[in-house]
C-alpha positions as CSV (number, residue, x, y, z in Angstrom):
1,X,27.9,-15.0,-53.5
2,X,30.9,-15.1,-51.2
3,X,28.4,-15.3,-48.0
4,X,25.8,-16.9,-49.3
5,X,23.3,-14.3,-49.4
6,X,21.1,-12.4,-52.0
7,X,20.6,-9.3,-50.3
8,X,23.0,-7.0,-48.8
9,X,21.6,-3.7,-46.3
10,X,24.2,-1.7,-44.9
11,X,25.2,1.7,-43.7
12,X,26.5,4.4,-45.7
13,X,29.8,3.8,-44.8
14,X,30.2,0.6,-46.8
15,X,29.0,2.1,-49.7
16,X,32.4,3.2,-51.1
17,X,33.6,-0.4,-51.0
18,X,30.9,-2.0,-53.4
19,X,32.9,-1.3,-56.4
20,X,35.6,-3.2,-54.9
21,X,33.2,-6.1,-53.8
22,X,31.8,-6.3,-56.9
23,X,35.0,-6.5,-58.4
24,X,35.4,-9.9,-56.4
25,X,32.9,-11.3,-57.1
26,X,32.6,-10.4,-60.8
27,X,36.5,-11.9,-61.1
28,X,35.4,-15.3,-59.7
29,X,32.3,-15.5,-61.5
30,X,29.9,-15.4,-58.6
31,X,26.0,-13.8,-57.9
32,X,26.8,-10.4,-56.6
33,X,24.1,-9.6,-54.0
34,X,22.0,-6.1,-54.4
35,X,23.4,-3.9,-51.7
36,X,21.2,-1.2,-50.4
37,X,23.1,1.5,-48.4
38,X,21.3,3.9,-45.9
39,X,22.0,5.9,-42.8
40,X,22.8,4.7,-39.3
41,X,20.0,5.6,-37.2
42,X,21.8,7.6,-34.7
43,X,20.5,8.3,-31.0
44,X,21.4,11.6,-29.1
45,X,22.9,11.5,-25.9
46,X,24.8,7.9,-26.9
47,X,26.8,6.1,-29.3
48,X,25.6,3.4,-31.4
49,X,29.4,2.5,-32.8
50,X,30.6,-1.0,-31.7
51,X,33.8,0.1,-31.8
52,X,32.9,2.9,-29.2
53,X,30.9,1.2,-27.3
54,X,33.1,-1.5,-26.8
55,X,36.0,1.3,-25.6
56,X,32.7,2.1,-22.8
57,X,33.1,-1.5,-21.5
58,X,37.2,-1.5,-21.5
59,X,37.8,2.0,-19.6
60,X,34.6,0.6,-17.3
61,X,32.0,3.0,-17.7
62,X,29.9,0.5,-18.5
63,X,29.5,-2.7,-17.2
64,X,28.4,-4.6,-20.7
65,X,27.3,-4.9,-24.2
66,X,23.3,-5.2,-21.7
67,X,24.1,-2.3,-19.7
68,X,21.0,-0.8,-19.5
69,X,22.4,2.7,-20.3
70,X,23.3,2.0,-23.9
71,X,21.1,1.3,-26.9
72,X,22.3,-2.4,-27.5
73,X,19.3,-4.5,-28.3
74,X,20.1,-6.5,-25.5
75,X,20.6,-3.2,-23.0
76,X,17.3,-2.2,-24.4
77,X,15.8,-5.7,-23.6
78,X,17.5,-5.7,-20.2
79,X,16.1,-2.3,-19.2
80,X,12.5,-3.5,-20.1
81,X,12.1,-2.3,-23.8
82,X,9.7,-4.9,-25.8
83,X,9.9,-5.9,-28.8
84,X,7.2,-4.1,-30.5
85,X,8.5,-1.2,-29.1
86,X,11.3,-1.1,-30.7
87,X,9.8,-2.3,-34.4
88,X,7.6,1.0,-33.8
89,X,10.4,3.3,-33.3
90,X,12.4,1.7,-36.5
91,X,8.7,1.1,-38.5
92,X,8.1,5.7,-37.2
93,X,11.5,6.2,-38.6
94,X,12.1,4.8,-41.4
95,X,14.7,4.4,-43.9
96,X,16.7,7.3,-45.0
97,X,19.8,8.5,-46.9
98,X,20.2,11.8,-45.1
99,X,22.2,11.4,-41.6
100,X,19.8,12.0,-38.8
101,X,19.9,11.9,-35.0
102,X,17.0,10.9,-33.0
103,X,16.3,12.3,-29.3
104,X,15.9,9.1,-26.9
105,X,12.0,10.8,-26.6
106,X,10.6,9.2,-29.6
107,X,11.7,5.5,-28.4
108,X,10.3,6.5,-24.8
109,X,7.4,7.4,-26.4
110,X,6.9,4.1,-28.3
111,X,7.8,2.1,-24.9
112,X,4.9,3.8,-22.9
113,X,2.2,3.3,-25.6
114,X,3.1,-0.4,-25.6
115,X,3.7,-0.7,-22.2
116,X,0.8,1.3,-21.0
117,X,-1.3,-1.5,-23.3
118,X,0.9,-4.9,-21.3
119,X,2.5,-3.7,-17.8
120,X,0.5,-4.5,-14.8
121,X,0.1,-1.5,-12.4
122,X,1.2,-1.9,-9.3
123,X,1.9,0.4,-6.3
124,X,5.9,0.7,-5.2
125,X,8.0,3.3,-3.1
126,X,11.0,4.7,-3.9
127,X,11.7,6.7,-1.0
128,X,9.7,5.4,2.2
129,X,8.5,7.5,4.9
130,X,6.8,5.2,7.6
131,X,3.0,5.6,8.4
132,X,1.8,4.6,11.6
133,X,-2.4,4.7,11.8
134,X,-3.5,5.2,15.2
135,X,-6.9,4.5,15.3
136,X,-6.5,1.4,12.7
137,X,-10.3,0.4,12.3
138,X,-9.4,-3.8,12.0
139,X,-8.1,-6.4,14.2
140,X,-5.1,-7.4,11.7
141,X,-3.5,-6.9,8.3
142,X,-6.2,-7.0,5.5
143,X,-6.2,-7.5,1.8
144,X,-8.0,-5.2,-0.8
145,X,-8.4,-6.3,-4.8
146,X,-7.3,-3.8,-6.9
147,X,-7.2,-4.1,-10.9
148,X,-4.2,-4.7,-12.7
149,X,-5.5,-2.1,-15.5
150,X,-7.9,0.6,-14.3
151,X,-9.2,0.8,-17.7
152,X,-9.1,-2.9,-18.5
153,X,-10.8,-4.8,-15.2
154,X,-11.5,-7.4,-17.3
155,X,-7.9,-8.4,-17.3
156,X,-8.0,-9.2,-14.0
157,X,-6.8,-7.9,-10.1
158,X,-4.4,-8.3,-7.6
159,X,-4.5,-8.6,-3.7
160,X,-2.7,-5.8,-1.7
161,X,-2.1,-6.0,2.3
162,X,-3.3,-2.9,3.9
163,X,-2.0,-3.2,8.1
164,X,-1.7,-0.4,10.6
165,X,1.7,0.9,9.4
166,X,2.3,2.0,5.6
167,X,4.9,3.5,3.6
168,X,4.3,6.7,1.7
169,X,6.8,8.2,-1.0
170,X,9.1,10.9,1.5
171,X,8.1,13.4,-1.6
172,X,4.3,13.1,-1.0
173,X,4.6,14.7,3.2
174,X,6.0,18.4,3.5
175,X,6.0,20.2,6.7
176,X,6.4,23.5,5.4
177,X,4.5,23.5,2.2
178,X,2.9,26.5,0.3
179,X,-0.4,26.5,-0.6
180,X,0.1,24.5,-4.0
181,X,0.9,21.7,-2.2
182,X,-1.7,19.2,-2.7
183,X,-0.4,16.1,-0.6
184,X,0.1,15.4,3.2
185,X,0.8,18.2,5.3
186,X,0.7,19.0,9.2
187,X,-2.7,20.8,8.2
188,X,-3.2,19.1,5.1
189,X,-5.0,15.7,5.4
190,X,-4.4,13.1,1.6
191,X,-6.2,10.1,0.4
192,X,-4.5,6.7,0.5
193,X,-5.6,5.3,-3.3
194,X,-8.3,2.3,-2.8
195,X,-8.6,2.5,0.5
196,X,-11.9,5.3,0.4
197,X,-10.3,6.8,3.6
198,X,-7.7,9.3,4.4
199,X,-4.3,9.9,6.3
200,X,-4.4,13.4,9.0
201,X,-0.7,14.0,10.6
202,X,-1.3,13.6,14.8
203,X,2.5,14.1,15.3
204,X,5.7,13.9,13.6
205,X,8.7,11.3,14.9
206,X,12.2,12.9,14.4
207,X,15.7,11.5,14.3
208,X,17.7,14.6,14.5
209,X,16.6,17.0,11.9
210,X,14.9,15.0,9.4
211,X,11.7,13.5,9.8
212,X,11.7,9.5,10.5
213,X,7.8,8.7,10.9
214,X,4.5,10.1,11.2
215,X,1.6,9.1,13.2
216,X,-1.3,9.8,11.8
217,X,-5.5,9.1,12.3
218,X,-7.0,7.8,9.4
219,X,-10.7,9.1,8.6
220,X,-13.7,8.4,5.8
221,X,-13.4,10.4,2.7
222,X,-17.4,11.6,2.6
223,X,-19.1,14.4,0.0
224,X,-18.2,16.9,2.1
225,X,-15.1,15.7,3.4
226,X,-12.5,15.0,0.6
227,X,-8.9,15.2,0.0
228,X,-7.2,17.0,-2.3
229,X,-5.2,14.7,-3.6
230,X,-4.5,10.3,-3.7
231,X,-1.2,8.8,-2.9
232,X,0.6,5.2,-3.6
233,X,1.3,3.8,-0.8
234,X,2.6,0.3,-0.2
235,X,2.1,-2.6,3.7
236,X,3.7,-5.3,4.6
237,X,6.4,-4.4,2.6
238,X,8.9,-6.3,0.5
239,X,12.7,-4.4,0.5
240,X,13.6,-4.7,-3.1
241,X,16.8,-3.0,-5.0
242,X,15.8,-0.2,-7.6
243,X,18.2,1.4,-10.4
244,X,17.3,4.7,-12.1
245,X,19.4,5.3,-15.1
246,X,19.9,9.0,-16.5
247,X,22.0,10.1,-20.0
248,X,25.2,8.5,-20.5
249,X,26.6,11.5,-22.0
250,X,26.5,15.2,-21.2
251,X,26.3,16.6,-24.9
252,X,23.7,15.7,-27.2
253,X,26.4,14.5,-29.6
254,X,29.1,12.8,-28.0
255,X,31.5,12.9,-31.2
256,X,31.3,16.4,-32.5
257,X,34.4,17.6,-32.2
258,X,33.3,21.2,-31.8
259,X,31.2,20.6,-28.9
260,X,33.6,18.0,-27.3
261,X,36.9,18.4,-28.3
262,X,38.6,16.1,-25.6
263,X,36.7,13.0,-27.3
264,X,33.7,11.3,-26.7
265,X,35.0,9.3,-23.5
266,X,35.4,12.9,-22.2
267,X,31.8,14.0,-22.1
268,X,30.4,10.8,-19.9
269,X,28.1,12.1,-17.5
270,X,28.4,11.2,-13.6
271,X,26.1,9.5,-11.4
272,X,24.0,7.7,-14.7
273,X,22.9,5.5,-12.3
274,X,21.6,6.1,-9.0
275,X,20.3,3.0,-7.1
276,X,17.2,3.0,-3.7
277,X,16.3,0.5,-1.7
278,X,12.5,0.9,-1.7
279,X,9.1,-1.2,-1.0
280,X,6.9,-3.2,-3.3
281,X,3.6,-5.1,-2.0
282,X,4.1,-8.5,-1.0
283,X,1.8,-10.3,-4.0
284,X,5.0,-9.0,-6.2
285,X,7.5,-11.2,-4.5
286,X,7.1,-14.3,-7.3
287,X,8.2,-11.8,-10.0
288,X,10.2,-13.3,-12.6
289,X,13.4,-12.0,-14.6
290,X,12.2,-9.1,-17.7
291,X,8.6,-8.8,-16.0
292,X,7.1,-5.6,-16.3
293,X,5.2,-3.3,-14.4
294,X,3.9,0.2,-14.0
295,X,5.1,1.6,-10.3
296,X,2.0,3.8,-10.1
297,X,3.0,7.7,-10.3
298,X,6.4,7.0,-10.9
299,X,7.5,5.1,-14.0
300,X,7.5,1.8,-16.0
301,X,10.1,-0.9,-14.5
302,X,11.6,-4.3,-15.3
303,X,12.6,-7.4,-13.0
304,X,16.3,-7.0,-13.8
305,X,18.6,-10.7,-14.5
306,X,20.5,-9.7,-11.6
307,X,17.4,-10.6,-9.0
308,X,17.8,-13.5,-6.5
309,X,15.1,-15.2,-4.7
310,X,15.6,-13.3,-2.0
311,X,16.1,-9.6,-3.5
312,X,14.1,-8.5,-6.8
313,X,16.1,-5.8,-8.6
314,X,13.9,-3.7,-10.6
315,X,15.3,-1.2,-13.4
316,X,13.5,1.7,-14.8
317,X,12.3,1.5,-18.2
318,X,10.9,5.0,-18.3
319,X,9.0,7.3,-16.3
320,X,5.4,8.6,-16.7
321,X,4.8,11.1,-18.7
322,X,5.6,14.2,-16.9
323,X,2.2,16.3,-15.8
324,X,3.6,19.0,-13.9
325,X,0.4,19.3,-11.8
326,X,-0.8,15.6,-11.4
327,X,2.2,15.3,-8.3
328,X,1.5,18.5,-6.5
């Protein structure tokens, strides 16, 4: 054949030009290769065209063929996909004829079953509020072993610092909460996760209206004495960079014309990427580039290439999957 191959798979698009390859290679008397034609696997809320994507990258709505908020292999690699994720999804799928669209779901899906299986857990915060324990019951900062699978201690633990001031997620302290509020709370004491005691507001620290720290008295969790609910929390604290990535597009289908007539570049979302400044423990700090790890309650998240020695940059994979009373 003309490329030296026997086989030929393709989209349906190139299927109207076999006669004409044939024809070639008929006329010069070489092997014509067995095409098989079949549908483009298309992805809601994107565009899988090179040709579109690459118009993405020239008007600068994206940075690159690896930004993380297309469906590139290497976007998918460099927002923390693995590999056998992404054979599950295609293996689920399958090969049709029929034009089909998937919802992004179905490959989150297949990422959490993997990485649920291979990601290390580990406790992060997005959104610190400072913790300050009054009544600290040690001399200095102590470490506490916790497993890297809860399910799995076998493959092994990691060391977390636990000092007189933490950092809780801002989202798990309310000041004014109703009664299904299960998390810290003026009145409201909450557990700190593998510590076996618990957090009770003494006083609140304000800088202007919003609330900048809380002192609290920490306190055993006995039979009779429990918390309603565990928190994350994270001491002696690493500052790392973290990007969240939402839906590129605003329509499920970016190029019907009915639903988005001004063109797909038209129906780009805003604010697909949204970028904190939060806290990791310090054992994480030797991360390396496309390590993963679960960011317990939140999500599954990759060491991005951007990361320097001296600031980790994590990217969401995908978050947890949603239990709308697990976070009350």
């Amino acid at each position: 054949s003309l490329e030296d191959i026997t086989h030929s798979l393709c989209t349906k698009e190139f299927q109207s030009r076999r006669s004409s390859y044939y024809w070639l290679c008929n006329a010069l008397n070489i092997y014509c290769p067995v095409q098989w034609e079949y549908a483009r696997l298309n992805v809601n809320y994107t565009v899988v065209s090179k040709r579109k994507i690459n118009k993405l990258i020239t008007e600068n709505i994206v940075n690159d063929w690896d930004d993380p908020r297309l469906f590139t292999l290497s976007a998918l690699r460099r927002k923390g996909y693995p590999a056998e994720a992404i054979n599950n999804f295609c293996a689920q799928m399958g090969l049709t004829g029929a034009q089909t669209s998937i919802d992004p779901a179905a490959l989150e899906a297949c990422a959490r079953d993997v990485l649920n299986l291979s990601a290390p857990r580990t406790m992060a915060v997005l959104e610190p509020l400072k913790i300050t324990i009054l009544d600290y019951p040690h001399e200095g900062a102590i470490q506490i072993p916790v497993t890297d699978f809860p399910n799995m201690p076998e493959k092994g633990t990691h060391m977390v610092w636990f000092d007189r001031v933490v950092y809780i997620e801002r989202s798990d302290f309310m000041e004014n909460a109703d009664k299904s509020f299960r998390r810290l709370t003026p009145g409201q004491p909450v557990g700190l996760k593998y510590i076996g005691s618990m957090l009770r507001v003494e006083s609140i620290v304000r800088n202007s209206s919003s609330v900048e720290e809380l002192v609290c008295r920490i306190e055993p969790c006995t039979a009779t004495e429990k918390p309603k609910a565990y928190i994350h929390w994270v001491s002696k604290a690493v500052p790392v960079e973290i990007r969240l990535y939402e839906k590129l597009f605003a329509h499920k289908n970016p190029e019907d014309s009915n639903d988005v007539p001004g063109g797909f570049l038209s129906d780009c979302a805003t604010d697909t990427i949204r970028t904190v400044c939060g806290y990791v423990d310090a054992h994480m700090i030797n991360s390396k580039v496309y390590d993963k790890f679960q960011f317990e309650r939140i999500g599954y998240f990759s060491v991005d290439p951007d990361s320097k020695n001296d600031q980790l940059v994590f990217n969401r994979t995908v978050t947890l999957k949603e239990d709308t009373g697990k976070m009350n």
